[in-house]
C-alpha positions, 0 to 999 in steps of 0.5 A, spaced: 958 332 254 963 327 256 962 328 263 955 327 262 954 321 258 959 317 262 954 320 268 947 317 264 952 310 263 953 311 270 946 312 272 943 307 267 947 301 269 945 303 276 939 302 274 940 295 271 943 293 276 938 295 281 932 292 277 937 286 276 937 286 284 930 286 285 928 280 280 934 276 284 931 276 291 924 276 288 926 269 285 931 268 292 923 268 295 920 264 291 925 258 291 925 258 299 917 259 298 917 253 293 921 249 297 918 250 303 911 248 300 914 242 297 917 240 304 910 241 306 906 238 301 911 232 302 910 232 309 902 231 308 902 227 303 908 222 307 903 222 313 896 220 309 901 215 306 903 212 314 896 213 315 894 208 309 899 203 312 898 203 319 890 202 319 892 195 313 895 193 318 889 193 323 884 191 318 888 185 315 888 183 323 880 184 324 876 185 316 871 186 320 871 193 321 868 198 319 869 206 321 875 210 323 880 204 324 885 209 326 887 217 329 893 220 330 897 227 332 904 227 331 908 231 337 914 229 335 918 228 330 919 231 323 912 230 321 911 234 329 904 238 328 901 233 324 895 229 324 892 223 320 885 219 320 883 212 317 877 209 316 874 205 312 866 204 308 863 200 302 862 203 296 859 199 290 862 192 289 869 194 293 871 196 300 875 203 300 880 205 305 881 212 306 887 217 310 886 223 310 892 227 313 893 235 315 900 238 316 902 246 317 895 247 312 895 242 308 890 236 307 891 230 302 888 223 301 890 216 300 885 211 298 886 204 297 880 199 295 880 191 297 876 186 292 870 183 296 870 178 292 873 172 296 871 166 290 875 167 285 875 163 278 880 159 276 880 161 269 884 167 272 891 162 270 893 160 264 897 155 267 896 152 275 899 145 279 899 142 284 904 137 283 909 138 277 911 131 276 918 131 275 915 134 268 920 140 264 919 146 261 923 145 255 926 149 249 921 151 245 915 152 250 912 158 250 907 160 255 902 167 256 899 169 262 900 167 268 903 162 271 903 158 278 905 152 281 903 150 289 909 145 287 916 145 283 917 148 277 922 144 272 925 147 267 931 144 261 933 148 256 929 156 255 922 156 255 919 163 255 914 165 259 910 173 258 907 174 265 909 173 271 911 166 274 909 164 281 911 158 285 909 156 292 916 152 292 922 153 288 924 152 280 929 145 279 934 148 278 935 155 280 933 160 274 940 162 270 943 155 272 946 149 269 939 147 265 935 152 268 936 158 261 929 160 262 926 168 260 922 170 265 919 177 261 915 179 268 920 176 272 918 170 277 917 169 285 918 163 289 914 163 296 907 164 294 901 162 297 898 155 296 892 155 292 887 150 293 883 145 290 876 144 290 874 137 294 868 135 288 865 136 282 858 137 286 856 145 284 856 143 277 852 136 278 848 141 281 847 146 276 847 140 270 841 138 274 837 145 275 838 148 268 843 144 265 844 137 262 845 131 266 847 124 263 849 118 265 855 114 262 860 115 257 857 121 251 860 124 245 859 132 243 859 136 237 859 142 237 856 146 232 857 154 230 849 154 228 849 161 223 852 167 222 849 171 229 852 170 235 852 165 241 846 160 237 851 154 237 849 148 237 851 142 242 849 134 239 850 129 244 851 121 242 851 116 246 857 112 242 862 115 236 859 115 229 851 114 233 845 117 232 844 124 235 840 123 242 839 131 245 840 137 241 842 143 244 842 150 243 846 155 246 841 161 244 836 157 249 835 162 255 832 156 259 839 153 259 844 156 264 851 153 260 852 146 264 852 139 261 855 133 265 856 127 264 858 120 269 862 117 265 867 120 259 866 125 255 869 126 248 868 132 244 871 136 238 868 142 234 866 149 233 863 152 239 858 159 239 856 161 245 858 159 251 858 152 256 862 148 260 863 141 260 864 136 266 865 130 267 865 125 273 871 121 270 875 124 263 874 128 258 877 127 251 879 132 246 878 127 239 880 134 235 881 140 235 875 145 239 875 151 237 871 158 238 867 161 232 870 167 235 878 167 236 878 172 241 886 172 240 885 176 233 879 180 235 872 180 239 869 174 241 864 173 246 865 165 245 867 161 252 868 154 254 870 151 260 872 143 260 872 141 267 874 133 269 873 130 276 879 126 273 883 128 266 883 131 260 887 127 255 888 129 248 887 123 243 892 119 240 888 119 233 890 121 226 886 128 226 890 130 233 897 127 229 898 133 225 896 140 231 890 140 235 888 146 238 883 147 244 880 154 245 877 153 253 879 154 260 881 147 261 881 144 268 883 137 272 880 136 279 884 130 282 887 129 276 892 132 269 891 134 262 896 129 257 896 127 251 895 120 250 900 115 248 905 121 249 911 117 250 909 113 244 906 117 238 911 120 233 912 128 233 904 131 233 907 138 232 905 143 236 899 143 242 896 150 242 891 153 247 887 158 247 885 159 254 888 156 260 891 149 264 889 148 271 890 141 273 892 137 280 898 134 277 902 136 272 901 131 266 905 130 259 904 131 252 910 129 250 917 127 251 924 130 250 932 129 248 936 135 251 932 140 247 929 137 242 921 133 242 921 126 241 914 125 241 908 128 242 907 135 242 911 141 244 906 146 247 904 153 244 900 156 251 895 162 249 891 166 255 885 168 253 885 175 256 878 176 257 878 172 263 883 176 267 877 179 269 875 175 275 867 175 272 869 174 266 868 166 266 865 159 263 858 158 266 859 155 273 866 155 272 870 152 279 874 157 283 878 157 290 876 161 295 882 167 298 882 168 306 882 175 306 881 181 301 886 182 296 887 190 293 883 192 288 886 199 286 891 204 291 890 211 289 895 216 291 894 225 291 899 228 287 900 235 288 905 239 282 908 246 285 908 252 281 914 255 280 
């Protein structure tokens, strides 16, 4: 019996082993398999990829191509035997470029699409110069959205900036020395392309005369919430500060586009529903604060203001702006700043808050400082409005720059997951 059981132990492990064997080589085969489909899939995708980048290059030297850009058959090389395609076509709203790729018989695709759109809002910033100024960004400073300047950024002390921070030139002095502590929370970029400035106001002279209101010389605007529904604000138009009311505009009328210009300066403050711009040939004042009846910051809104001045806009150095003032608009200076009157001179006026964004030619103070502290004038509290961060999502005739070549919309890549 003894023989025999150790014979059927004998017998049984052989088994066990064999089966064990087996189940090993059949995982050896598979790994090798496994690897050698992820060698190949990487190898299709890597070309589709080469392929993407090689027709960019074509198309940015000619974007007006359209078809197959280029093709190609790989004789050498670890990619030998394999093979891409590009081309590109319009689809709806956008260009699409495609790859296509093929190696030991497998395809994949990589598609990128460019906006066709070259005229883009300037309500895209919160924050844009063309000249600084000598003007810091200082302790207690707080900046969201994106921020850019065709000049150089000053910075004493540690303000924050949430986005990312781009510049054309450089930051005075370098990022994380002597003066410099300021927190980049998306990281900065010098080296960046200028982006230009419009030469005049002329298309909002146009539309304010075809749909809009036009008026000459100085005006004062109040804007008015109208009822609980939305978007049936009212706009009161005065000739002098306290005067009678010489035009009354509702928000809600779909025979007006948006638009009210004056020649001379424009003073406003109130509560706006709806959506407007206000331009001017020379200034606009903000005599207090200009809010939406909608704080898109705390919930939707469908609220939108655009202040647009040929020259400046300037927040007055009166008793209702000496405690806060808060603007609510996308907010742009041609040729000249947005500043606070008196700004060396008017006592601590508290915070200045934005919700919207700042694009000015030259850089203009709000206050001044000692060190880190304020002195006089505002200390800055700039809020981007998110709503405008998509390009078509903007003030009514809101003034944009034009980009010479197509920007990338969307770069979408294949992915294969092995089975193991």
């Amino acid at each position: 019996m003894v023989g025999k059981g150790a014979l059927i132990v004998v017998i049984g492990f052989g088994l066990l082993f064999g089966i064990m064997g087996v189940r090993f080589n059949g995982m050896e085969d598979r790994a090798i398999e496994n690897m050698a489909y992820y060698h190949d899939v990487t190898n299709a995708h890597n070309i589709a990829t080469a392929g993407a980048n090689a027709a960019m290059a074509i198309f940015y030297q000619n974007q007006a191509l359209r078809g197959i850009l280029t093709s190609q058959s790989l004789t050498i090389g670890n990619y030998k035997g394999g093979s891409f395609s590009s081309s590109i076509d319009s689809v709806p709203g956008k260009l699409r470029l495609r790859s296509l790729s093929a190696y030991k018989g497998f395809a994949d695709t990589v598609e990128v699409y460019f906006s066709t759109q070259k005229n883009n809002s300037f309500s895209l910033f919160s924050w844009l110069t063309n000249f600084e100024n000598g003007v810091y960004w200082i302790t207690g400073d707080t900046v969201w959205g994106r921020v850019h300047s065709n000049g150089t950024l000053n910075v004493n002390g540690r303000p924050v900036f949430m986005e990312k921070v781009t510049t054309s030139k450089a930051f005075n002095p370098k990022p994380g020395s002597l003066t410099n502590k300021a927190i980049f929370k998306k990281g900065y970029e010098t080296g960046i392309a200028n982006i230009p400035f419009p030469t005049d106001v002329s298309a909002l002279v146009t539309a304010a005369t075809t749909g809009g209101r036009s008026y000459a010389g100085n005006i004062f605007l109040t804007l008015s919430g109208g009822s609980s529904a939305n978007g049936d604000g009212k706009v009161y138009v005065r000739s002098s500060s306290g005067g009678p009311i010489i035009d009354s505009i509702s928000l809600a009328d779909a025979f007006f586009n948006g638009v009210v210009y004056s020649t001379g300066q424009v003073s406003v403050q109130g509560t706006l529903d709806g959506r407007l711009t206000i331009a001017t040939a020379t200034n606009v004042v903000v005599t207090d604060n200009i809010l939406y009846e909608q704080n898109p910051l705390i919930g939707s809104s469908d609220d939108l203001l655009g202040i647009v001045a040929n020259n400046n806009v300037i927040v007055a150095d009166n008793l209702a702006n000496r405690t806060n003032c808060e603007i609510d608009a996308a907010i742009f200076c041609r040729s000249g700043s947005f500043t606070a009157e008196n700004y060396a001179s008017r006592p601590v006026s508290g915070w200045l808050k934005i919700i919207g964004g700042i694009v000015q030619n030259t850089r203009g103070p709000v206050g001044t400082f000692s060190g880190s502290s304020i002195v006089s004038g505002f200390s800055k509290r700039y809020y981007y409005d998110d709503r405008m961060a998509d390009n078509n999502v903007r003030p009514p005739f809101f003034p944009g720059y034009f980009t010479s070549t197509y920007s990338i919309a969307n770069w979408w890549e294949n992915v294969r997951i092995p089975t193991f």
